[in-house]
DOGU-65433 format. One line per 2 residues: their letters; for each residue x, y, z of N, C-alpha, C. Coordinates in nm, 3 decimals. Last residue first. Layout:
BEGIN
a	X Y Z X Y Z X Y Z  ...
***
This chain:
BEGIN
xx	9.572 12.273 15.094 9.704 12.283 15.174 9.661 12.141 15.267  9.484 12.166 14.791 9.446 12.228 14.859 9.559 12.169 14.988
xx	9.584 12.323 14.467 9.602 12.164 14.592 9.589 12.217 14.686  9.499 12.387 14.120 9.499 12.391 14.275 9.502 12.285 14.358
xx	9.579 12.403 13.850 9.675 12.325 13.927 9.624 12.334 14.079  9.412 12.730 13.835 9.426 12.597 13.769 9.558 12.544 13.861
xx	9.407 12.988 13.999 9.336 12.869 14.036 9.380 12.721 13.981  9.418 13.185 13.739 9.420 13.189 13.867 9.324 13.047 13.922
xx	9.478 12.997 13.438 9.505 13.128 13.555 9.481 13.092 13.643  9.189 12.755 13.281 9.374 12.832 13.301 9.362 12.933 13.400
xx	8.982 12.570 13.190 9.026 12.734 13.166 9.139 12.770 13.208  9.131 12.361 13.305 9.053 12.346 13.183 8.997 12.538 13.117
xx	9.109 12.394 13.557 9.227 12.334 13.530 9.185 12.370 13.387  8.802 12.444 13.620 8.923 12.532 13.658 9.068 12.519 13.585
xx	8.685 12.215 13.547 8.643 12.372 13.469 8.762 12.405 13.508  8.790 11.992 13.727 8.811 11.995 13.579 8.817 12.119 13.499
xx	8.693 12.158 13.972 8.847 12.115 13.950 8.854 12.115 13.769  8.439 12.049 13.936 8.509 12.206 13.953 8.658 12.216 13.935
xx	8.414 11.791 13.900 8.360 11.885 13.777 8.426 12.040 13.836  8.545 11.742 14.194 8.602 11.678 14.017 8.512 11.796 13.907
xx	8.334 11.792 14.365 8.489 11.876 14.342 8.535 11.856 14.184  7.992 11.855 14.248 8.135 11.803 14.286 8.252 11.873 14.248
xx	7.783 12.077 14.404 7.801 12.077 14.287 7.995 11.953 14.332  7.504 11.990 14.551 7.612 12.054 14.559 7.669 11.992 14.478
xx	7.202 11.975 14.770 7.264 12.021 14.636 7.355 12.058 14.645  6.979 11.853 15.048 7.139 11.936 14.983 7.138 11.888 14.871
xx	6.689 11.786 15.035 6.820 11.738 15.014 6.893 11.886 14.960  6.463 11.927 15.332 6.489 11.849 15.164 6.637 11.859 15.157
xx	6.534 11.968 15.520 6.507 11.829 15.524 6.467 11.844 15.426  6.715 12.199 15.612 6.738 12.103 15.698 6.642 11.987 15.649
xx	6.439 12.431 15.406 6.597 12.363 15.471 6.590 12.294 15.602  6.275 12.280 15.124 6.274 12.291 15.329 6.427 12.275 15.374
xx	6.339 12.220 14.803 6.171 12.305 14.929 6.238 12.327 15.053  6.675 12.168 14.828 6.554 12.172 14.756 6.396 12.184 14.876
xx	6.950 12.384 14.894 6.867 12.265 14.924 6.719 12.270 14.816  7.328 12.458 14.721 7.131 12.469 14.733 7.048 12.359 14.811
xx	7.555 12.405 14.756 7.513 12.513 14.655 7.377 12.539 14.674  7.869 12.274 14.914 7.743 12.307 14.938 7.679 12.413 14.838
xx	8.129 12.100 14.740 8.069 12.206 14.781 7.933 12.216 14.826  8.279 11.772 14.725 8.185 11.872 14.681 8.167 11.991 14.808
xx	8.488 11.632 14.852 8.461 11.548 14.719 8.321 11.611 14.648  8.782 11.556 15.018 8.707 11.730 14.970 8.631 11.671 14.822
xx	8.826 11.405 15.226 8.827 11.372 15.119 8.722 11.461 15.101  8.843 11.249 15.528 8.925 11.401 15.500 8.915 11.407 15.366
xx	8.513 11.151 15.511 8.632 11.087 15.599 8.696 11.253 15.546  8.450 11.273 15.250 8.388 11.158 15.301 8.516 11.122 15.358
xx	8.237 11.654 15.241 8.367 11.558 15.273 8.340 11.442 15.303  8.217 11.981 15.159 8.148 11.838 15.161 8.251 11.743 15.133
xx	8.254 12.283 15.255 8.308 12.151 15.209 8.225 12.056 15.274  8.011 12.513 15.169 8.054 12.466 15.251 8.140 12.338 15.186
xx	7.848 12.726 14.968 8.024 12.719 15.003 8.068 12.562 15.090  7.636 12.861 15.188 7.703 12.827 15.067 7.811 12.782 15.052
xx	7.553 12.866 15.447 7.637 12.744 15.425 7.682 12.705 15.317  7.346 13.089 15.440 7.514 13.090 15.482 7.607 12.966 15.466
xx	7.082 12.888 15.467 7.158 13.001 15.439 7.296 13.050 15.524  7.154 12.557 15.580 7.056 12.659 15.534 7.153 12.785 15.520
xx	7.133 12.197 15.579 7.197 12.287 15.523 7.108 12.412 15.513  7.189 11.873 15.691 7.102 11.978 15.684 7.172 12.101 15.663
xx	7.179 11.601 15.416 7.273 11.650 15.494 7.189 11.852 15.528  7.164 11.416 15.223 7.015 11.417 15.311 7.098 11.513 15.433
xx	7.223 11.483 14.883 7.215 11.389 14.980 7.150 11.462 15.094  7.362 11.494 14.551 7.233 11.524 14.606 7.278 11.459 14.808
xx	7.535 11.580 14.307 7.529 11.518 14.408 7.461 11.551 14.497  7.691 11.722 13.993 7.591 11.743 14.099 7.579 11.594 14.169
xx	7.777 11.650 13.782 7.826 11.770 13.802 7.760 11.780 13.916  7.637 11.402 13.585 7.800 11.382 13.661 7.815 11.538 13.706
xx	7.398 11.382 13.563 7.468 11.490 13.486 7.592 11.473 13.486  7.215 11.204 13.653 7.344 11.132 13.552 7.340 11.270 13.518
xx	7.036 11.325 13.872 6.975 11.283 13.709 7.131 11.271 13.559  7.148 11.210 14.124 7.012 11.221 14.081 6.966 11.164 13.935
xx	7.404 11.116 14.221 7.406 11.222 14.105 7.271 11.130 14.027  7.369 11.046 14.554 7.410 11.014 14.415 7.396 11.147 14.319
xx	7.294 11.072 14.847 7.182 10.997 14.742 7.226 10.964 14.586  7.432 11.043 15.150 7.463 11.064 14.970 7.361 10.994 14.865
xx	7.360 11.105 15.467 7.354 10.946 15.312 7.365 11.051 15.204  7.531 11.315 15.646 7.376 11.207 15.618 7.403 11.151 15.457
xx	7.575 11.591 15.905 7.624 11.418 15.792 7.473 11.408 15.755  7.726 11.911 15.992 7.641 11.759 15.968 7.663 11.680 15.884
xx	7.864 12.146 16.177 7.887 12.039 16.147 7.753 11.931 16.132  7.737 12.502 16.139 7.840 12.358 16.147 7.857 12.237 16.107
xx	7.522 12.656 16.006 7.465 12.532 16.110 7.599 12.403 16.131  7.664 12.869 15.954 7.569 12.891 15.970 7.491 12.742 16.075
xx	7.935 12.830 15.750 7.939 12.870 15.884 7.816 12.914 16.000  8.013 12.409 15.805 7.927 12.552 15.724 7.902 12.633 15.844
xx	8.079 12.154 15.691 8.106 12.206 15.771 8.088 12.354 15.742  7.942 11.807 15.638 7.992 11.924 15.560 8.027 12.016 15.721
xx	7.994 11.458 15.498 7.934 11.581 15.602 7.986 11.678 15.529  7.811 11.137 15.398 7.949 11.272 15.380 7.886 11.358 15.477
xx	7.820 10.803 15.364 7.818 10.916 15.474 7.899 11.085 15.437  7.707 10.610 15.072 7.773 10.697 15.116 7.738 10.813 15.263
xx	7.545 10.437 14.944 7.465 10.539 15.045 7.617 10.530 15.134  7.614 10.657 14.690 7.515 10.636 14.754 7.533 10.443 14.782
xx	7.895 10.863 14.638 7.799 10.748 14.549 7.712 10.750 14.680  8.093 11.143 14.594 7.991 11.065 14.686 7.949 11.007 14.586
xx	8.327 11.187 14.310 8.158 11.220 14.386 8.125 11.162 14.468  8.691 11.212 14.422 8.555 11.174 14.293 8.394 11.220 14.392
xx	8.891 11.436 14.589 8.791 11.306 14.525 8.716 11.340 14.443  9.168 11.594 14.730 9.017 11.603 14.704 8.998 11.473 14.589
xx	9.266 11.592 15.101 9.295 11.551 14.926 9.167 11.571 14.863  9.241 11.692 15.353 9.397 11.604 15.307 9.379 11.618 15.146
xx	9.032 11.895 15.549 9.060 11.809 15.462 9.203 11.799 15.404  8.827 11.826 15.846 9.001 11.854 15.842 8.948 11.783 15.650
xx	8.556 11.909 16.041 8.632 11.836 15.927 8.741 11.926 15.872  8.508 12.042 16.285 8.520 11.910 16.263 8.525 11.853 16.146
xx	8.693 12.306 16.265 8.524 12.261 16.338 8.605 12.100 16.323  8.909 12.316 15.995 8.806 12.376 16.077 8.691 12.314 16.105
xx	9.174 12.208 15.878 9.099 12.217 15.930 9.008 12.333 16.019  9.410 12.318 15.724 9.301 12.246 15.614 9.199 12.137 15.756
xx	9.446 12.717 15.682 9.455 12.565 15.805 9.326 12.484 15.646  9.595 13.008 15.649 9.527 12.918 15.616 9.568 12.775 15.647
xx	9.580 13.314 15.777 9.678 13.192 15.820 9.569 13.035 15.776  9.578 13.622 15.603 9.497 13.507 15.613 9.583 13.399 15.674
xx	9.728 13.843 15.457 9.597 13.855 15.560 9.536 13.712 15.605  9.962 13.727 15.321 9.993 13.849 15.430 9.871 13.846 15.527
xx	9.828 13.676 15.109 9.893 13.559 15.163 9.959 13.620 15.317  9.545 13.768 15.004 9.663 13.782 15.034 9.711 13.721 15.142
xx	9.393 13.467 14.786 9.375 13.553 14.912 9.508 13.634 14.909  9.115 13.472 14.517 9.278 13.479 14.540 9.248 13.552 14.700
xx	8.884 13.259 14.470 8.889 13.355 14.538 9.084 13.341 14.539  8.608 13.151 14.269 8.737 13.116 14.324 8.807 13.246 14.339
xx	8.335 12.989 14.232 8.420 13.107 14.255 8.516 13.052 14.347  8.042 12.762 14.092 8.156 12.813 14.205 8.279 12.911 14.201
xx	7.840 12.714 13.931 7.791 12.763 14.067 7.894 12.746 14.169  7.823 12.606 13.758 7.865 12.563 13.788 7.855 12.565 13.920
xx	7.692 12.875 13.609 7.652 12.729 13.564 7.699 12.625 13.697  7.864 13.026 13.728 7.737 13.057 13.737 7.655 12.950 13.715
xx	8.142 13.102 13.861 8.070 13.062 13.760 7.958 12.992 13.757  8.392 13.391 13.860 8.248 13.290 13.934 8.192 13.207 13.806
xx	8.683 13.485 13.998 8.634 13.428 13.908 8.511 13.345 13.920  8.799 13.609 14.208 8.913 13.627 14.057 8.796 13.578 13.953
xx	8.735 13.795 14.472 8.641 13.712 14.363 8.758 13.724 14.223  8.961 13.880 14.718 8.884 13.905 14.615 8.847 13.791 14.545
xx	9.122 13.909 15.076 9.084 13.815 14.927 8.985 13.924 14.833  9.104 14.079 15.309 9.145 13.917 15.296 9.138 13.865 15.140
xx	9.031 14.350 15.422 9.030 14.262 15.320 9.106 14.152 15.322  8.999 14.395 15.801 9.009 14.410 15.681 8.991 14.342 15.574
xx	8.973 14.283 16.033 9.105 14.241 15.990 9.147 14.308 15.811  8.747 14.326 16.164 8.845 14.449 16.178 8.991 14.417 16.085
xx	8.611 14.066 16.164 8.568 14.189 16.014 8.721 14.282 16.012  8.688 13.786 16.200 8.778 13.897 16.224 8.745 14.056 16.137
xx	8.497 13.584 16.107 8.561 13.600 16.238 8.651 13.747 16.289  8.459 13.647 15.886 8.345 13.637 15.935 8.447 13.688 16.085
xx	8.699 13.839 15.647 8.674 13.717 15.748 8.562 13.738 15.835  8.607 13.891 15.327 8.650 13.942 15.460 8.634 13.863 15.562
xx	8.626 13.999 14.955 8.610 13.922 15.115 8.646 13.965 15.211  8.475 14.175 14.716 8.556 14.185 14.803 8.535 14.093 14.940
xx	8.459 14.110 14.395 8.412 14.138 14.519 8.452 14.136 14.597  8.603 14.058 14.104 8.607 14.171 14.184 8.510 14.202 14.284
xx	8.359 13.848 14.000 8.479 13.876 13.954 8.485 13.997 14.058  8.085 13.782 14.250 8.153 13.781 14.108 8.264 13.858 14.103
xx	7.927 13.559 14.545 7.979 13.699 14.440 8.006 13.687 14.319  7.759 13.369 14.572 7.838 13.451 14.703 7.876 13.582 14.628
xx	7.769 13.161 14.361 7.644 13.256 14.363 7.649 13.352 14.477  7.958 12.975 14.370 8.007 13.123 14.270 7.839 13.235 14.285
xx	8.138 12.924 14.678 7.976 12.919 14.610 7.968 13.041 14.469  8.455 12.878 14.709 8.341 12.904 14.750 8.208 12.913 14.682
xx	8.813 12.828 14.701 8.666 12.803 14.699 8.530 12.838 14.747  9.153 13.006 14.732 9.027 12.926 14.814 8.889 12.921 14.684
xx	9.448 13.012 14.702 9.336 13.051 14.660 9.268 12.978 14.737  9.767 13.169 14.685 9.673 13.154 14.746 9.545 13.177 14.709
xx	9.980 13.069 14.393 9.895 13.151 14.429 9.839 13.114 14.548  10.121 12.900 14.251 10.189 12.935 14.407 10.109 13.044 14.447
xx	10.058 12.827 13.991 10.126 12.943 13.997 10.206 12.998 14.169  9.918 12.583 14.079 10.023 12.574 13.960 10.122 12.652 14.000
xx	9.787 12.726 14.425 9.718 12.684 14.255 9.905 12.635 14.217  9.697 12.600 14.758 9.790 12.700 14.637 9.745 12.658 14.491
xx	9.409 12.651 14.981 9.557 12.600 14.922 9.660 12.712 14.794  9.126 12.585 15.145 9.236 12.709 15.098 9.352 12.611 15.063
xx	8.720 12.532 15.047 8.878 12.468 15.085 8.975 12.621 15.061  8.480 12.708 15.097 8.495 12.562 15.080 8.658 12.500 15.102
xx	8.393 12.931 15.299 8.478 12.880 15.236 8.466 12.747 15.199  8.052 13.032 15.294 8.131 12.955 15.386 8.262 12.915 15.263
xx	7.882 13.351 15.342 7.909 13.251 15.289 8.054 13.171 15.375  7.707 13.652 15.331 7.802 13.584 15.412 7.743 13.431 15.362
xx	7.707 13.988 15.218 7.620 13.897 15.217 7.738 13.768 15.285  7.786 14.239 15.190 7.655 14.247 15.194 7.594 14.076 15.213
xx	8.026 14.269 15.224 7.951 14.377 15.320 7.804 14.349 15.311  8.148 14.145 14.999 8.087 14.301 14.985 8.020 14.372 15.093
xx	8.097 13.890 15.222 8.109 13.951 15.052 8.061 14.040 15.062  8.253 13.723 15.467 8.174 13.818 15.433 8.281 13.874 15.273
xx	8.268 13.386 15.569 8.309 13.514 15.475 8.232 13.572 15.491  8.385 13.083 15.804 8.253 13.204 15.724 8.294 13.334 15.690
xx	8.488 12.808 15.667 8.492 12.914 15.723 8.471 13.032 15.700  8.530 12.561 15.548 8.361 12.577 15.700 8.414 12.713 15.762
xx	8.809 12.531 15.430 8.718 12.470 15.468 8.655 12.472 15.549  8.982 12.869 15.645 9.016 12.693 15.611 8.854 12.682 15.536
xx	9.163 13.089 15.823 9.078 13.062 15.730 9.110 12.914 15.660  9.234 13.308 16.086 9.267 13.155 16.034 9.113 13.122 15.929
xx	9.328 13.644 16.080 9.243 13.548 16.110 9.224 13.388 16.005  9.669 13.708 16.179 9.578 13.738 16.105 9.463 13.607 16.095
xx	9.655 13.751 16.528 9.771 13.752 16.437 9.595 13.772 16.320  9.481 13.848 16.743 9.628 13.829 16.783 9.718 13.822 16.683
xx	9.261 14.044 16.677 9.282 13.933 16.701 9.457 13.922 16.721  9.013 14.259 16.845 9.152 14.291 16.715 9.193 14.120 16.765
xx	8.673 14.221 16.843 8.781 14.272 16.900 8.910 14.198 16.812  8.417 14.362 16.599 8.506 14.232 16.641 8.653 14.288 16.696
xx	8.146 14.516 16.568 8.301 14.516 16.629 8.365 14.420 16.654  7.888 14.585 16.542 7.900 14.502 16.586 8.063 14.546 16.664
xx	7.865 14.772 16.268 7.837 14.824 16.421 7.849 14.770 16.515  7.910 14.570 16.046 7.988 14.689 16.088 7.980 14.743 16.260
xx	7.692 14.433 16.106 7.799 14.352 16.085 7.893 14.483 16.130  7.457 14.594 16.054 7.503 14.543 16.214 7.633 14.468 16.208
xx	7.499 14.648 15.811 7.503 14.738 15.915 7.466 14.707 16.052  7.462 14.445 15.662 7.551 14.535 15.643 7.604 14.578 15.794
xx	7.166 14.397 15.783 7.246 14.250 15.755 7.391 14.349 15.783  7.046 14.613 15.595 7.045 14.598 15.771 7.138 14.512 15.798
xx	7.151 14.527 15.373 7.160 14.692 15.412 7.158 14.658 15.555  7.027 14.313 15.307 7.106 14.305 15.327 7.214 14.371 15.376
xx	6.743 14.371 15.338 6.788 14.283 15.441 6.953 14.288 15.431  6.688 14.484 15.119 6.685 14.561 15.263 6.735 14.453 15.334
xx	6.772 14.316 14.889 6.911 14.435 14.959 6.851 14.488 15.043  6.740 13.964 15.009 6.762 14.079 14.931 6.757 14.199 14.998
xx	6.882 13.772 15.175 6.818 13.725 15.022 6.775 13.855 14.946  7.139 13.662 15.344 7.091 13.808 15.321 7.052 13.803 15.145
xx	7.334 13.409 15.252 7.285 13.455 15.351 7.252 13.622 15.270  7.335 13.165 14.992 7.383 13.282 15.062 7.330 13.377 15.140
xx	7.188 12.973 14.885 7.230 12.961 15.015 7.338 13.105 15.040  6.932 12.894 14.664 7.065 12.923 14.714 7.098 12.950 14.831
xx	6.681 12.634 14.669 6.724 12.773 14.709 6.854 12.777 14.733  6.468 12.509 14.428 6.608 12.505 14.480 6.642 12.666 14.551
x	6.186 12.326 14.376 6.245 12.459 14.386 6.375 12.453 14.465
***
């Protein structure tokens, strides 16, 4: 059994979830709030996820990555860190099979860095092989590592490994050294010790470039 990873699993929880996020208050920040790879979103108010990477597309767009099971086409983001900062981005595009979304930001609300926490990323890659070290950086349990078990059952679209991961860490970049080489999407039975699931950069990259618009040509900053 595979569980997704977006925080607040259904709508009473996510109503309450809502409504302490609001009632909370994040004091006003100094400029607009820094968004990178391992950095935690709020969707719709209703549910919180982790950026996977920010850069520019073909078009000179600002876009970012994230878990396409976080939202769909027209949802609305918002920085974990800065709620008061307002909207930051929208859902241009999810995909469901694939299990990733891609998010246009305004380039006005967001100071996008290709580090956060403890992984910085430079370039994106092929799949972890095994027994590969990758980590990830998520906004729910930060920073971890552990062995790359491979692409399980030869789909080439997925990559398994022993790295601890639980709700909210959708999204997260999965990295070997500064090398953006998958997303965080699901653990299997037990979080923190059945294996992460996550879908590779290369098969997301390919869909993206391979449908067109918003996103295709992306390099992450």
């Amino acid at each position: 059994m595979f569980s997704k990873l977006a925080k607040a699993a259904n709508a009473v929880f996510a109503v309450a979830l809502g409504a302490a996020l609001l009632g909370a208050g994040t004091a006003d920040a100094a400029g607009p709030p820094v968004i990178g790879g391992g950095s935690g979103i709020i969707i719709d108010n209703l549910y919180e996820c982790t950026v996977t990477t920010v850069g520019y597309d073909g078009a000179g767009r600002l876009v970012g990555l994230t878990a396409g099971h976080c939202g769909d086409p027209g949802s609305q983001v918002y920085a974990e860190s800065d709620r008061n900062a307002g909207q930051i981005g929208r859902f241009v595009y999810s995909n469901h099979d694939l299990d990733y979304a891609v998010i246009q930001f305004d380039p006005a609300a967001i100071a996008p860095v290709n580090r956060v926490g403890n992984v910085t990323i430079t370039g994106l890659g092929g799949p972890a092989q095994f027994p590969m070290i990758v980590c990830k950086e998520g906004r729910t349990t930060g920073n971890t590592c552990g062995i790359a078990w491979g692409d399980v059952f030869g789909t080439n679209i997925e990559t398994w490994s022993q790295m601890c991961v639980v709700e909210g860490d959708s999204g997260a970049p999965v990295v070997v050294g500064s090398t953006l080489v998958g997303m965080v999407n699901a653990y299997l039975a037990v979080a923190c010790f059945g294996p992460e699931v996550g879908t590779n950069m290369s098969t997301i990259i390919g869909d993206i470039n391979a449908r067109g618009g918003v996103g295709a040509g992306f390099r992450p900053i």
